[in-house]
mmJSON file of the N, C-alpha and C atoms, coordinates in Angstrom:
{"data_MODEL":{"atom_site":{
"group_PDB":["ATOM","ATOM","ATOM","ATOM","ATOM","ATOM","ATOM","ATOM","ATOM","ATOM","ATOM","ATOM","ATOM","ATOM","ATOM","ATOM","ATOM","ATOM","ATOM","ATOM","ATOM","ATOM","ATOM","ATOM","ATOM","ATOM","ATOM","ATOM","ATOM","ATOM","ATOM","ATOM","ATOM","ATOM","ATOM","ATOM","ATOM","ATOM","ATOM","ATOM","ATOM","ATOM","ATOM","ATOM","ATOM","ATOM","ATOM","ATOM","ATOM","ATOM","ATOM","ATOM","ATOM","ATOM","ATOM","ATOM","ATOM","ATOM","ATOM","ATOM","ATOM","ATOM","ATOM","ATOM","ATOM","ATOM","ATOM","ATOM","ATOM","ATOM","ATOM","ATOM","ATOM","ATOM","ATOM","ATOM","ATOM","ATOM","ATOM","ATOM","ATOM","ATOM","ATOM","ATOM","ATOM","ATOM","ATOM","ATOM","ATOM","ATOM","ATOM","ATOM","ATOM","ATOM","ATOM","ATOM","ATOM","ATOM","ATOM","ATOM","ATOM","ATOM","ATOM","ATOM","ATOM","ATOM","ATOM","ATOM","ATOM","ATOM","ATOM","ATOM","ATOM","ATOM","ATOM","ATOM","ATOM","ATOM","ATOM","ATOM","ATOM","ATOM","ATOM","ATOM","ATOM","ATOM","ATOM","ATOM","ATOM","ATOM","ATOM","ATOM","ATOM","ATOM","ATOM","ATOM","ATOM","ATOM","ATOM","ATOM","ATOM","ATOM","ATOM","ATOM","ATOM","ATOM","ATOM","ATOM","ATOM","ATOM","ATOM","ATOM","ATOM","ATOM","ATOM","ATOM","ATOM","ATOM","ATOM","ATOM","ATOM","ATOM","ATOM","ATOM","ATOM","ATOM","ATOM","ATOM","ATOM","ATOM","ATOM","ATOM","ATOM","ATOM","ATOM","ATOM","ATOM","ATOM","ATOM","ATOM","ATOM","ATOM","ATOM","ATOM","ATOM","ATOM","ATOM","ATOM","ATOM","ATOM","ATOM","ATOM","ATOM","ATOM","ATOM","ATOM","ATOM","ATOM","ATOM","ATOM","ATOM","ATOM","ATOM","ATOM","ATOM","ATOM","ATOM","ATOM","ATOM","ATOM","ATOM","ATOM","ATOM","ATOM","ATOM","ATOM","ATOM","ATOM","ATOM","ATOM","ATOM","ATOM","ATOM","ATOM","ATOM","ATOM","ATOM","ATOM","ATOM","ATOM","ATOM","ATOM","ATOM","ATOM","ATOM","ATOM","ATOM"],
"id":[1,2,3,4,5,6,7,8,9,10,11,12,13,14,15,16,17,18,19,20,21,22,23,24,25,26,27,28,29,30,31,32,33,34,35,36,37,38,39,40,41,42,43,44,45,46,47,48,49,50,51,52,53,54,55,56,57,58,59,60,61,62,63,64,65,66,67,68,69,70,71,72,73,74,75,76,77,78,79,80,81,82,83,84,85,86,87,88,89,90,91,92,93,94,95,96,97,98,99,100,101,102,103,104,105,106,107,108,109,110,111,112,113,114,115,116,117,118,119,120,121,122,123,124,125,126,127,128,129,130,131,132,133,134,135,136,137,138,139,140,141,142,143,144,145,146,147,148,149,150,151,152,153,154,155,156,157,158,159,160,161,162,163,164,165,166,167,168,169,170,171,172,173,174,175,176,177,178,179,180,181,182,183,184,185,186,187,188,189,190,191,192,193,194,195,196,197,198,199,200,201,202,203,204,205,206,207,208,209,210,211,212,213,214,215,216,217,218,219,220,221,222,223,224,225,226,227,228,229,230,231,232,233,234,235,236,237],
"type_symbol":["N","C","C","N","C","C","N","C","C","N","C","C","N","C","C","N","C","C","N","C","C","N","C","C","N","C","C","N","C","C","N","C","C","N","C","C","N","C","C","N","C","C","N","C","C","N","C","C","N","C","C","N","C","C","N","C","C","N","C","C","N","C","C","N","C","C","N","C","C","N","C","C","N","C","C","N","C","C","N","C","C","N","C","C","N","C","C","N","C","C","N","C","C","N","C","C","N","C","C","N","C","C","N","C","C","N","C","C","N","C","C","N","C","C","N","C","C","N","C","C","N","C","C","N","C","C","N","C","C","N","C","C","N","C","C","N","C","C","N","C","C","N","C","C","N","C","C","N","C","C","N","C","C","N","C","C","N","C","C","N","C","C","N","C","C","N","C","C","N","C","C","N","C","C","N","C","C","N","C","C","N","C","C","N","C","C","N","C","C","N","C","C","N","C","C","N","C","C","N","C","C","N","C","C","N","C","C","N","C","C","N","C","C","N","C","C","N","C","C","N","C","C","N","C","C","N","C","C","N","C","C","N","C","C","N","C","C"],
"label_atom_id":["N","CA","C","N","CA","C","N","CA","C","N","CA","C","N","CA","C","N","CA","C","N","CA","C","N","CA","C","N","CA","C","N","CA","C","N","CA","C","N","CA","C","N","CA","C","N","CA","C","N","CA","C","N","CA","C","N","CA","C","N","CA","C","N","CA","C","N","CA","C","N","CA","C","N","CA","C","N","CA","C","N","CA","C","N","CA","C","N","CA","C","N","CA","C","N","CA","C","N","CA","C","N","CA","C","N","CA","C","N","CA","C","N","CA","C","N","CA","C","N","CA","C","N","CA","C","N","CA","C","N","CA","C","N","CA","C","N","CA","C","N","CA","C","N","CA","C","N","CA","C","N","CA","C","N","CA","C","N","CA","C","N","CA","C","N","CA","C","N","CA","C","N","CA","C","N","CA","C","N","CA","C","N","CA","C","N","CA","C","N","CA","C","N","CA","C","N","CA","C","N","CA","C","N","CA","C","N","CA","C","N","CA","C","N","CA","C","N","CA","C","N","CA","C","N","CA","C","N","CA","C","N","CA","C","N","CA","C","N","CA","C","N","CA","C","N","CA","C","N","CA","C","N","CA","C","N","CA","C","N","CA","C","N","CA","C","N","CA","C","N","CA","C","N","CA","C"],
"label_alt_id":[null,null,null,null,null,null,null,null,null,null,null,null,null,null,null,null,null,null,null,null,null,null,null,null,null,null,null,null,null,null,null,null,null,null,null,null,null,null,null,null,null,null,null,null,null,null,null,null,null,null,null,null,null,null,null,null,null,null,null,null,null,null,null,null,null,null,null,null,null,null,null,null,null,null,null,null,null,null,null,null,null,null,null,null,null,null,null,null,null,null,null,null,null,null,null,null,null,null,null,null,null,null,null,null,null,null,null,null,null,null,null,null,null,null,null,null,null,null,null,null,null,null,null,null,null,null,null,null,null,null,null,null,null,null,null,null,null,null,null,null,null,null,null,null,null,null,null,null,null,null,null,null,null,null,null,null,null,null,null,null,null,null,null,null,null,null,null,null,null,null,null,null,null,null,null,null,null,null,null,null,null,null,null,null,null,null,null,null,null,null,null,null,null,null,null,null,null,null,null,null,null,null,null,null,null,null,null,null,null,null,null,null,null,null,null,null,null,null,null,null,null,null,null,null,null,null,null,null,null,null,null,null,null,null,null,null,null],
"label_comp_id":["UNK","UNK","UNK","UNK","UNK","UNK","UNK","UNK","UNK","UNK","UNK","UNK","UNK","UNK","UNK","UNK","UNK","UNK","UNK","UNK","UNK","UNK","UNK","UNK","UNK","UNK","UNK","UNK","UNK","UNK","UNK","UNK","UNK","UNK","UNK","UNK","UNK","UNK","UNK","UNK","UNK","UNK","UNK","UNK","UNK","UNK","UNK","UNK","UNK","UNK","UNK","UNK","UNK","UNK","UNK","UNK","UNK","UNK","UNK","UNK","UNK","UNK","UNK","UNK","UNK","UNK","UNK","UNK","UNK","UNK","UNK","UNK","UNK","UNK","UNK","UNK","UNK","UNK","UNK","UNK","UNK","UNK","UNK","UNK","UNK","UNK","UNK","UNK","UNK","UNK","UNK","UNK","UNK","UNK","UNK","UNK","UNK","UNK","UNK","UNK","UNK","UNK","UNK","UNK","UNK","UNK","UNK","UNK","UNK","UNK","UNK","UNK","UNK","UNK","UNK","UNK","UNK","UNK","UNK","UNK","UNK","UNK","UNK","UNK","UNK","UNK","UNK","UNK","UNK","UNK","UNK","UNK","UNK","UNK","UNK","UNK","UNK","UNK","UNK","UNK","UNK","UNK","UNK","UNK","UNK","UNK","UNK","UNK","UNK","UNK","UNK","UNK","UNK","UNK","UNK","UNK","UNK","UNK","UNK","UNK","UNK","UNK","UNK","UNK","UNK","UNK","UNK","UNK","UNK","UNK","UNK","UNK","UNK","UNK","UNK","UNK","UNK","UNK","UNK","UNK","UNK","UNK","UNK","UNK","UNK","UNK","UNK","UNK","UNK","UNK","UNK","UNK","UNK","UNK","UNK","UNK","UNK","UNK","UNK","UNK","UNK","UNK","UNK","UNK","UNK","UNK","UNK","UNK","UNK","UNK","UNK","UNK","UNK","UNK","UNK","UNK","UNK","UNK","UNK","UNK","UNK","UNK","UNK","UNK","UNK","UNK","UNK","UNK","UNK","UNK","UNK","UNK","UNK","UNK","UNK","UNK","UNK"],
"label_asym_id":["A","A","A","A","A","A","A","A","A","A","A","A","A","A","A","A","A","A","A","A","A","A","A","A","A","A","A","A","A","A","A","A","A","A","A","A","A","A","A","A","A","A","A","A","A","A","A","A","A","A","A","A","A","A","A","A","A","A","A","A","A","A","A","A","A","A","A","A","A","A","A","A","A","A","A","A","A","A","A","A","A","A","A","A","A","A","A","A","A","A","A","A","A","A","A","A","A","A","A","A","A","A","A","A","A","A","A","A","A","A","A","A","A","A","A","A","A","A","A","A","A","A","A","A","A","A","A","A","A","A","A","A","A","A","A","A","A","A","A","A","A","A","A","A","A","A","A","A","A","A","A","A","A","A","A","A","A","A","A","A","A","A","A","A","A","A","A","A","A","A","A","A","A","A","A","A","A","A","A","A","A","A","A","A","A","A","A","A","A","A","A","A","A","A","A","A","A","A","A","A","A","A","A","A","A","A","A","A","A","A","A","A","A","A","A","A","A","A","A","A","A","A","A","A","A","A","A","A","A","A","A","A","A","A","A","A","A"],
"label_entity_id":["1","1","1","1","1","1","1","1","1","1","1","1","1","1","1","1","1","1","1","1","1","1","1","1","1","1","1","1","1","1","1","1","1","1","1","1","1","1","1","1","1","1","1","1","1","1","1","1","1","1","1","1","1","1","1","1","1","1","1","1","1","1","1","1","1","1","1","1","1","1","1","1","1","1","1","1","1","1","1","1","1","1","1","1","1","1","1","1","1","1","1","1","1","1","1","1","1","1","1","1","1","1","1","1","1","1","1","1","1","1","1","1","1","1","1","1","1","1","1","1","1","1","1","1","1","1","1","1","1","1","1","1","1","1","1","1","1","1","1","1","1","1","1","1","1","1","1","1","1","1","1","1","1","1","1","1","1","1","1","1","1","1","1","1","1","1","1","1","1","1","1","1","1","1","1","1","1","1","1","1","1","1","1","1","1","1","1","1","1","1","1","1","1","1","1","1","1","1","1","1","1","1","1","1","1","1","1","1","1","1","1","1","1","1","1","1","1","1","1","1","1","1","1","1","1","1","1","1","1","1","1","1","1","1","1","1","1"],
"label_seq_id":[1,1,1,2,2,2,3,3,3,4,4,4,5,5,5,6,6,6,7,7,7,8,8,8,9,9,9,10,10,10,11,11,11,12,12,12,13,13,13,14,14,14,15,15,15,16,16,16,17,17,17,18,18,18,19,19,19,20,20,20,21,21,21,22,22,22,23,23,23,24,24,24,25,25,25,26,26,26,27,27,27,28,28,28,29,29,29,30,30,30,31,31,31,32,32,32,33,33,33,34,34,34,35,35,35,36,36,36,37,37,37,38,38,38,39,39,39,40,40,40,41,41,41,42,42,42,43,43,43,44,44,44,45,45,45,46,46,46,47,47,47,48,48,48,49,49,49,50,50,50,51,51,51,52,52,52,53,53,53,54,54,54,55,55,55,56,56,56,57,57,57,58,58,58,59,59,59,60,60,60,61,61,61,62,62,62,63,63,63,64,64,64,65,65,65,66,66,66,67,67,67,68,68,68,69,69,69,70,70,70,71,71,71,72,72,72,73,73,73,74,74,74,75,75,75,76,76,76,77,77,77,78,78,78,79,79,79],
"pdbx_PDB_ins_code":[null,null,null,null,null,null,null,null,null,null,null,null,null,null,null,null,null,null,null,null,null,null,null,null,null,null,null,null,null,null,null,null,null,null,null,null,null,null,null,null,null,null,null,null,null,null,null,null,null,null,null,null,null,null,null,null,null,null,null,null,null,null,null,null,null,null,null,null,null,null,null,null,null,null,null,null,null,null,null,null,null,null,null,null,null,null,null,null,null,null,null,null,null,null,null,null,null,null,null,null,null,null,null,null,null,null,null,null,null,null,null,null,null,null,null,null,null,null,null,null,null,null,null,null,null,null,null,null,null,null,null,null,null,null,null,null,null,null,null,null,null,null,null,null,null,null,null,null,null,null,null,null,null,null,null,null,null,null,null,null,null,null,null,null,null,null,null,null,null,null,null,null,null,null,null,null,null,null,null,null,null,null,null,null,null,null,null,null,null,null,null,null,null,null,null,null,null,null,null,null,null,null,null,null,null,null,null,null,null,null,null,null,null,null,null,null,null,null,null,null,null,null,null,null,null,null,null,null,null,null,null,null,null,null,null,null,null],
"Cartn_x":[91.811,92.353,91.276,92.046,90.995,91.621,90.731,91.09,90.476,91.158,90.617,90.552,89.825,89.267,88.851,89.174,89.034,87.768,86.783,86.23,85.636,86.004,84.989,83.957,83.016,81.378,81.915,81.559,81.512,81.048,80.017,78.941,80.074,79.858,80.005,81.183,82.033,83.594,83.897,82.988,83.331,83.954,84.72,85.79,84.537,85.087,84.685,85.603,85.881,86.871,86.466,86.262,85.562,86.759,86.531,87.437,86.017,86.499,85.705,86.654,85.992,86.66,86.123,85.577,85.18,84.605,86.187,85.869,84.871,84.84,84.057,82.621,82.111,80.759,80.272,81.524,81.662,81.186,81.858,81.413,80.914,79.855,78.285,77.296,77.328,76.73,76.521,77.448,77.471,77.1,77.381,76.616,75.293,75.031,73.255,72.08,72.949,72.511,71.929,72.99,72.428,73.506,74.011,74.808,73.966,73.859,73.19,73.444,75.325,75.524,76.157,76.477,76.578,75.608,74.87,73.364,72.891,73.109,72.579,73.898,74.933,76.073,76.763,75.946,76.249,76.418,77.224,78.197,79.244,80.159,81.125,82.369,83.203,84.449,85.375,86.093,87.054,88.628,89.299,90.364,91.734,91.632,92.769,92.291,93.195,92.83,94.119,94.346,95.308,94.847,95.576,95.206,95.892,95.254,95.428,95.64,96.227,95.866,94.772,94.774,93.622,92.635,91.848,90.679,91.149,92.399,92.089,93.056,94.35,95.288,94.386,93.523,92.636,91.603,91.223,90.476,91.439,92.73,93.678,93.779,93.952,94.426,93.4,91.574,90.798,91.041,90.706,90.967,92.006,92.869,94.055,93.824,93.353,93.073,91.506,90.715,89.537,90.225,91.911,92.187,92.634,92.75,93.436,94.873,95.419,96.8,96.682,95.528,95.066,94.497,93.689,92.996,94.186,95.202,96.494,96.567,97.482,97.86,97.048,95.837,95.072,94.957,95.328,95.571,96.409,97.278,98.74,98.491,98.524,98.128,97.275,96.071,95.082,94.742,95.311,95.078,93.632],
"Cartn_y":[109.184,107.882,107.032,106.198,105.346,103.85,102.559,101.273,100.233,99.608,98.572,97.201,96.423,95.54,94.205,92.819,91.811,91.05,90.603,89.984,88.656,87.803,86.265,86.125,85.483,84.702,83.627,83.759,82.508,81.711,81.276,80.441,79.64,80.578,79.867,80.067,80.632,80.543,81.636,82.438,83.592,84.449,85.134,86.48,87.924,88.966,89.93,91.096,91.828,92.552,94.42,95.284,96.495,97.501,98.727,99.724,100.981,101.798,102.274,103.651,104.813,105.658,105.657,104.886,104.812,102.672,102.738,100.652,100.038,100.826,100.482,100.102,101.673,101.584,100.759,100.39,99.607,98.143,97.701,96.594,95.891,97.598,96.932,96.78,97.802,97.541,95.95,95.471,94.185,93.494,93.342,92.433,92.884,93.632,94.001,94.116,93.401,93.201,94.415,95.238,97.024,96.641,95.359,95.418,94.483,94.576,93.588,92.269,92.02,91.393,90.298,90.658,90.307,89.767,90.075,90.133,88.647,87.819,86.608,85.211,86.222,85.099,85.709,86.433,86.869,85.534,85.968,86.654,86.94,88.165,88.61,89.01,88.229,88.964,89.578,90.537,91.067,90.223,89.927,88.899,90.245,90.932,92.011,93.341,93.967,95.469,96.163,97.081,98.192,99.629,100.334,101.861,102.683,103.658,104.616,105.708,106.573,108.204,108.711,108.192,108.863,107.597,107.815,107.452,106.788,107.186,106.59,105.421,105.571,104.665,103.618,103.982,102.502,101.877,102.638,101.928,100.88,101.381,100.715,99.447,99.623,98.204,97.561,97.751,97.131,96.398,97.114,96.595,95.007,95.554,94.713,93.317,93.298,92.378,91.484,92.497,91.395,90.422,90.834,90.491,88.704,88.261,86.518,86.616,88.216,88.222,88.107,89.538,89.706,88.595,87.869,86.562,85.722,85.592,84.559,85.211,86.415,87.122,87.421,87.351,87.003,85.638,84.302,83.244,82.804,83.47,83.397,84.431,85.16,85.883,85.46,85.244,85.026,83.724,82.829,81.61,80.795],
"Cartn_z":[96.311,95.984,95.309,94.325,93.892,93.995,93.614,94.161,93.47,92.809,92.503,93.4,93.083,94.382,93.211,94.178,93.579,94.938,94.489,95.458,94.84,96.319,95.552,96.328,95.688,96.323,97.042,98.403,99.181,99.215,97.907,97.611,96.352,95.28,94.382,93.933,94.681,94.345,92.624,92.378,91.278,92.016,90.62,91.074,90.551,90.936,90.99,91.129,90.101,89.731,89.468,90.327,89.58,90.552,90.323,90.77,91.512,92.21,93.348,93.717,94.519,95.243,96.506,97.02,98.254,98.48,98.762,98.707,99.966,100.602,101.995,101.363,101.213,100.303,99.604,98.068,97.139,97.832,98.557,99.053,99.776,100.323,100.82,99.874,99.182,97.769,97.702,96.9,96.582,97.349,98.718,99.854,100.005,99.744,99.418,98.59,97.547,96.325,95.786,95.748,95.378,93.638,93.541,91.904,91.372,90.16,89.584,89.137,88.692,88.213,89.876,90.722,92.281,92.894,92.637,93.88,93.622,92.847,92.808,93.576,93.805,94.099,95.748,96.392,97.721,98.495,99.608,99.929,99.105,99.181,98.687,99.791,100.044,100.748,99.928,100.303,99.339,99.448,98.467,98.497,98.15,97.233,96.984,96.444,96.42,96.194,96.196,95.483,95.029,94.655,94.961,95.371,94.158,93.946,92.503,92.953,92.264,92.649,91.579,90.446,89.599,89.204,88.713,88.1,87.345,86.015,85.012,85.311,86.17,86.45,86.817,87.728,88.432,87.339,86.556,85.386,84.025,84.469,83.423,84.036,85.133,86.295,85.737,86.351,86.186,85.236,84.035,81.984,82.161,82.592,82.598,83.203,84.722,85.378,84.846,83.952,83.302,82.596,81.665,80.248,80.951,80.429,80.28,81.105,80.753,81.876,82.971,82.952,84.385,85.137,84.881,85.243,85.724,84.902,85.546,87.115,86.648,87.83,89.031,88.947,90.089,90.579,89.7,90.231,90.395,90.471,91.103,92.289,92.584,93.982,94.593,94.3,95.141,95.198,94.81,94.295,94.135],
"occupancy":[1.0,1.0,1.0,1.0,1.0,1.0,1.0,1.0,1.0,1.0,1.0,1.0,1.0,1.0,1.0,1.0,1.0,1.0,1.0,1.0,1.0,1.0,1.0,1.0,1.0,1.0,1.0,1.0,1.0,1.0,1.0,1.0,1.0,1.0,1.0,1.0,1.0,1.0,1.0,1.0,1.0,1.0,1.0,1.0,1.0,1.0,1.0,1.0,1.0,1.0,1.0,1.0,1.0,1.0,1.0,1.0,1.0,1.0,1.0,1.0,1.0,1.0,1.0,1.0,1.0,1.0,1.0,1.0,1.0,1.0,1.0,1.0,1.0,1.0,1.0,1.0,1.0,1.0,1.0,1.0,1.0,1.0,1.0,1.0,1.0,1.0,1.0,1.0,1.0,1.0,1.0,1.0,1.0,1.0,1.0,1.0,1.0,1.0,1.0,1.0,1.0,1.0,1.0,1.0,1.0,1.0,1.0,1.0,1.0,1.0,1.0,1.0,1.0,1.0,1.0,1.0,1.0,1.0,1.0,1.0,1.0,1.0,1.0,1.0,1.0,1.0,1.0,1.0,1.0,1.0,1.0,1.0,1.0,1.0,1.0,1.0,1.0,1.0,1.0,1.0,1.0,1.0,1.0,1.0,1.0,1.0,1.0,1.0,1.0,1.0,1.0,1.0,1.0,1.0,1.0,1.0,1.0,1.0,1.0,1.0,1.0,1.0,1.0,1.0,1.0,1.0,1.0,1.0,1.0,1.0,1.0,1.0,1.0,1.0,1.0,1.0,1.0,1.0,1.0,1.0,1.0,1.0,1.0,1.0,1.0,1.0,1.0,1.0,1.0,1.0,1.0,1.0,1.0,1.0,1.0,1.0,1.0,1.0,1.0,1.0,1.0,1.0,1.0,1.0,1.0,1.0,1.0,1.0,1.0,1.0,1.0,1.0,1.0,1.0,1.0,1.0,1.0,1.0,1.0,1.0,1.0,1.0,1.0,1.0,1.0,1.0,1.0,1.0,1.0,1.0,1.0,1.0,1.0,1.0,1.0,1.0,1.0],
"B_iso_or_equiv":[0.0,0.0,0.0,0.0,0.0,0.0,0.0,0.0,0.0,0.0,0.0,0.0,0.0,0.0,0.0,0.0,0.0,0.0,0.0,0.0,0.0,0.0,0.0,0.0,0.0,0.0,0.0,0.0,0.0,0.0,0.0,0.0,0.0,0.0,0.0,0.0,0.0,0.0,0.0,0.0,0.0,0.0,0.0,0.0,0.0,0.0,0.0,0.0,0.0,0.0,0.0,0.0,0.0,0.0,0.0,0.0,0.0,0.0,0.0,0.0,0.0,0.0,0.0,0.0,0.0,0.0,0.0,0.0,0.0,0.0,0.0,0.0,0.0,0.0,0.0,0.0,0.0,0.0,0.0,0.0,0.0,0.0,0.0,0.0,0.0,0.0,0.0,0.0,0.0,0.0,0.0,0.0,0.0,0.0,0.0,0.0,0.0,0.0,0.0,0.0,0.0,0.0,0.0,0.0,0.0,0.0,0.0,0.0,0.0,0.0,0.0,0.0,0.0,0.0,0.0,0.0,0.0,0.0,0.0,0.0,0.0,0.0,0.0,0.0,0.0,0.0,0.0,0.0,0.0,0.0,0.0,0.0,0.0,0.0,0.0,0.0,0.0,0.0,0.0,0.0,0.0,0.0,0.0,0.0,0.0,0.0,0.0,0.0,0.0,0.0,0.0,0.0,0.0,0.0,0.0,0.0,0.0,0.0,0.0,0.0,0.0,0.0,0.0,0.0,0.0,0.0,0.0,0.0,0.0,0.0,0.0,0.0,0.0,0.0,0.0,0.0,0.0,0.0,0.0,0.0,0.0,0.0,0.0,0.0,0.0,0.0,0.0,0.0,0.0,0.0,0.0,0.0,0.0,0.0,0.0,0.0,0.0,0.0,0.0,0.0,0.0,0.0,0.0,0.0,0.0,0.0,0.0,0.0,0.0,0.0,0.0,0.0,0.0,0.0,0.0,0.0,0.0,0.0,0.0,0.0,0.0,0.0,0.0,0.0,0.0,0.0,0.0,0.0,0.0,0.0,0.0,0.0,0.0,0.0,0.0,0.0,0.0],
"pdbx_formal_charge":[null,null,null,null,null,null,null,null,null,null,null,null,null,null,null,null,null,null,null,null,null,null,null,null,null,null,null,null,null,null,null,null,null,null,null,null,null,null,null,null,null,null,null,null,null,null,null,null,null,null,null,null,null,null,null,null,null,null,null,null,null,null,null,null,null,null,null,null,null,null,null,null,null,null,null,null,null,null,null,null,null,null,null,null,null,null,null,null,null,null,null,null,null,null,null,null,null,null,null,null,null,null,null,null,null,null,null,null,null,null,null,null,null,null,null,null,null,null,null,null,null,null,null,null,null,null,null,null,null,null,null,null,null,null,null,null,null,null,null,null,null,null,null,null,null,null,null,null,null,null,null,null,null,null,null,null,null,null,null,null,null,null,null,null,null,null,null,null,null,null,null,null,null,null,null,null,null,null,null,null,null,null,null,null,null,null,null,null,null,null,null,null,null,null,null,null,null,null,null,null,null,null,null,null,null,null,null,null,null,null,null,null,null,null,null,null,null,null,null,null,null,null,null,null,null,null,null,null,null,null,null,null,null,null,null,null,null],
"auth_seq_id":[1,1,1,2,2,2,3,3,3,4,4,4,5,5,5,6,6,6,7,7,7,8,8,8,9,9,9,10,10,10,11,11,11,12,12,12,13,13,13,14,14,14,15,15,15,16,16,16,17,17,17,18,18,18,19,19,19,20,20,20,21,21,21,22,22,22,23,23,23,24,24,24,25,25,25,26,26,26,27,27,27,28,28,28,29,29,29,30,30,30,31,31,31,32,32,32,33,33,33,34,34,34,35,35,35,36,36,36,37,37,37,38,38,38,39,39,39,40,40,40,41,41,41,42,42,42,43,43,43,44,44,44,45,45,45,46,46,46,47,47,47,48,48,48,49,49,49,50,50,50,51,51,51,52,52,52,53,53,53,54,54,54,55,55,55,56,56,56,57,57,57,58,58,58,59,59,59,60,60,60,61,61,61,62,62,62,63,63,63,64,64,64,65,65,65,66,66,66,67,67,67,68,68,68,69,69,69,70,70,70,71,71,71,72,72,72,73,73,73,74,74,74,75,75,75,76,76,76,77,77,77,78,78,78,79,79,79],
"auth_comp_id":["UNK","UNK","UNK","UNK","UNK","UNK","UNK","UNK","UNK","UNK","UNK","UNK","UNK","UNK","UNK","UNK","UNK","UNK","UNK","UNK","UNK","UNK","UNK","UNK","UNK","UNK","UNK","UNK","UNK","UNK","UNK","UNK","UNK","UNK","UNK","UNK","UNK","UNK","UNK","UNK","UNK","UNK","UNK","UNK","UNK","UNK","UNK","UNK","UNK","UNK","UNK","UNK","UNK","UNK","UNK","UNK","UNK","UNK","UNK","UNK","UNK","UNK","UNK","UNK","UNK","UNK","UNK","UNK","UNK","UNK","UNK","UNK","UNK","UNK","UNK","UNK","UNK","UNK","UNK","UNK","UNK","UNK","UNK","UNK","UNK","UNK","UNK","UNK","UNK","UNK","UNK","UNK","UNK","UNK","UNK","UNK","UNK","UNK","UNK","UNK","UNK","UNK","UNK","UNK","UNK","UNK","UNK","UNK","UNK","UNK","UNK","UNK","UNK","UNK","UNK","UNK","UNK","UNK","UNK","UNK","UNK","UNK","UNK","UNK","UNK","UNK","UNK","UNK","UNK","UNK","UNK","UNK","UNK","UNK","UNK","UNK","UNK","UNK","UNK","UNK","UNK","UNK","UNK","UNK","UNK","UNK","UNK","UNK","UNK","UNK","UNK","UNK","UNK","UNK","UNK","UNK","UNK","UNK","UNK","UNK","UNK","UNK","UNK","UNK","UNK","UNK","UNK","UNK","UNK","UNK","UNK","UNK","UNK","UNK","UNK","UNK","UNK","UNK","UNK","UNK","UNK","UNK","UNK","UNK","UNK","UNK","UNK","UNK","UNK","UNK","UNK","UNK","UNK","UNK","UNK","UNK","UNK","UNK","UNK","UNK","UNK","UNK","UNK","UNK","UNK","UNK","UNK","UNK","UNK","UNK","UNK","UNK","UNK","UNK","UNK","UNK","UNK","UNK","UNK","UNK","UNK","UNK","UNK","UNK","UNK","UNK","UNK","UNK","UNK","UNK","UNK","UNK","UNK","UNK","UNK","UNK","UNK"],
"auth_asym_id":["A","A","A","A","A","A","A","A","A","A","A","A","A","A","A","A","A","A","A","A","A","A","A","A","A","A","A","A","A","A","A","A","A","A","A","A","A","A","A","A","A","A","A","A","A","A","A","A","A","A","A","A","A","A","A","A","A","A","A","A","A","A","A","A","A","A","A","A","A","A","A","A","A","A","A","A","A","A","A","A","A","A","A","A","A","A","A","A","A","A","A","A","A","A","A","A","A","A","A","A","A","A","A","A","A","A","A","A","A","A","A","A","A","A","A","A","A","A","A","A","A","A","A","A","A","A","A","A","A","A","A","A","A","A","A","A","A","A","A","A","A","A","A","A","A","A","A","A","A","A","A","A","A","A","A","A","A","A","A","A","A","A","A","A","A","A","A","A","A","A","A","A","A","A","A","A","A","A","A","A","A","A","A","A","A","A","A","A","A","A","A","A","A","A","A","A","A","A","A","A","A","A","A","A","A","A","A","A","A","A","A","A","A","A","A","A","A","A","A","A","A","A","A","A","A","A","A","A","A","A","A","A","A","A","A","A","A"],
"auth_atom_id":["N","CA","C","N","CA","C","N","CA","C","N","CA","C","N","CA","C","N","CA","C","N","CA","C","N","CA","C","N","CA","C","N","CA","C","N","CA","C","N","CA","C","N","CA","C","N","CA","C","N","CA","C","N","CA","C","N","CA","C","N","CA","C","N","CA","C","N","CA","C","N","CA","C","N","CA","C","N","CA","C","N","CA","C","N","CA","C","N","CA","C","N","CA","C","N","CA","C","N","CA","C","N","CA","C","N","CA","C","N","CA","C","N","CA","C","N","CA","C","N","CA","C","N","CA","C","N","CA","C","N","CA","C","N","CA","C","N","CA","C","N","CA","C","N","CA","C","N","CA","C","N","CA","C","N","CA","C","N","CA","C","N","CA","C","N","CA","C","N","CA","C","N","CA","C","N","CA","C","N","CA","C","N","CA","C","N","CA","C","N","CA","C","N","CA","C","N","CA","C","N","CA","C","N","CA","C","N","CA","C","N","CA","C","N","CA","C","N","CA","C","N","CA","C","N","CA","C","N","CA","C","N","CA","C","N","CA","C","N","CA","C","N","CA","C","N","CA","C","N","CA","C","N","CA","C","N","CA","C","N","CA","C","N","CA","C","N","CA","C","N","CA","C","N","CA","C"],
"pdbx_PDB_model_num":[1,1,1,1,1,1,1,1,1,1,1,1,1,1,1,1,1,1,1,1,1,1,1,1,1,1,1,1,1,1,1,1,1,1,1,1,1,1,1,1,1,1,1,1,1,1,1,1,1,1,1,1,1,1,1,1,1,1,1,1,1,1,1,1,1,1,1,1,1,1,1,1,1,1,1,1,1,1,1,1,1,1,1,1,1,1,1,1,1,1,1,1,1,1,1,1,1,1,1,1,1,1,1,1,1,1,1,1,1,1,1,1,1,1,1,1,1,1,1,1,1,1,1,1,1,1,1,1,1,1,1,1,1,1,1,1,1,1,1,1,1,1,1,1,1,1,1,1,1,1,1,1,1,1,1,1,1,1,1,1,1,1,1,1,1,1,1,1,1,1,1,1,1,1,1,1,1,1,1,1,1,1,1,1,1,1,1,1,1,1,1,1,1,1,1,1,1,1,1,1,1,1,1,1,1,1,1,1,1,1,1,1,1,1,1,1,1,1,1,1,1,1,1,1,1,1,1,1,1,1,1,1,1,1,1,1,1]
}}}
């Protein structure tokens, strides 16, 4: 399975949008400043996430949810 995952900084209120096959991992990483572009805006809780069967389905999601659509539709869900 694969998963895309939306997380915000509890600091500074940014989104954070990447896809993962192991989300657990994925998002100690980031709380450990093991990402680069993360590590300056820790804490990170995870807010949503959706599950793939392949790789590339979850990389389409991702694409999608960076675009201006995707961005709505996460502020409409996640508000």
């Amino acid at each position: 399975m694969f998963y895309i995952y939306v997380l915000k900084s509890c600091i500074y209120n940014n989104r954070y949008v990447g896809y993962t096959a192991d989300i657990e991992k994925r998002i100690s990483e980031h709380n450990s400043g093991k990402v680069r572009y993360t590590k300056g805006r820790m804490p990170w809780k995870l807010i949503y996430k959706e599950e793939y069967l392949t790789k590339t389905e979850a990389r389409k999601r991702e694409l999608f949810l960076k675009s201006g659509q995707g961005r709505k539709f996460l502020d409409d869900v996640c508000g």
